[in-house]
C-alpha positions in Angstrom: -101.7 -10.0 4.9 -98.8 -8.8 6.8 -98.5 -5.4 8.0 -94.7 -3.8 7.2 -95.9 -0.6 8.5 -93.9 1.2 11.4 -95.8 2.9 14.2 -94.9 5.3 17.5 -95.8 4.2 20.8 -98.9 5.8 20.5 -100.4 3.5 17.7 -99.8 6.2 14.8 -98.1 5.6 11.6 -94.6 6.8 12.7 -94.1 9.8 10.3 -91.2 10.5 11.2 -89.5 7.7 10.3 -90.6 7.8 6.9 -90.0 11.2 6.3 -86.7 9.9 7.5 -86.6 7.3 5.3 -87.3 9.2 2.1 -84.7 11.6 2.6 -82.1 8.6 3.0 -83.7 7.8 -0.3 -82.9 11.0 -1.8 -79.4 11.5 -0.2 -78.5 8.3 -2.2 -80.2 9.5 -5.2 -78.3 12.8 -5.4 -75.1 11.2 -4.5 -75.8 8.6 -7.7 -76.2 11.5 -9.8 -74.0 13.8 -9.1 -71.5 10.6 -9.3 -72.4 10.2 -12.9 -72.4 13.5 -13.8 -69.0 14.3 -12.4 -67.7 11.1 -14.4 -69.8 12.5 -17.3 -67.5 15.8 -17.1 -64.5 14.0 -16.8 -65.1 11.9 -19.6 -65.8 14.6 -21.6 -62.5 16.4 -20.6 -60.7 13.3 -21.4 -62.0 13.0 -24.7 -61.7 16.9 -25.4 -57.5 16.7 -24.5 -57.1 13.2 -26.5 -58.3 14.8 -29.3 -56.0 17.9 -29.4 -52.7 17.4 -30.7 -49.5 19.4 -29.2 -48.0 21.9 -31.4 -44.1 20.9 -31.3 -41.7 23.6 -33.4 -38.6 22.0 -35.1 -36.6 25.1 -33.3 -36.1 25.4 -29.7 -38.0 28.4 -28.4 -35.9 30.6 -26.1 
């Protein structure tokens, strides 16, 4: 079995790194979602200004 595991010059599983690791993880995460939610909004917008129509007057306001 092969051992993937990371360890600090004293022998111990390197904490560390994996707390490291896991809050690359969740940097990436957050960045994914706040992506899709940001496109969600826009979408949304988009939608909400295709589907009003512009009032035009046959007279020229002044």
């Amino acid at each position: 079995m092969k051992n993937d595991l990371k360890y600090d010059a004293f022998g111990n599983l390197d904490a560390d790194y994996y707390v490291e690791k896991a809050y690359e993880l969740r940097r990436q995460y957050y960045a994914q979602l706040t992506a899709k939610a940001v496109a969600g909004v826009k979408a949304f917008f988009v939608k909400l200004s295709a589907n009003r129509t512009v009032k035009t007057s046959a007279q020229p306001q002044h």
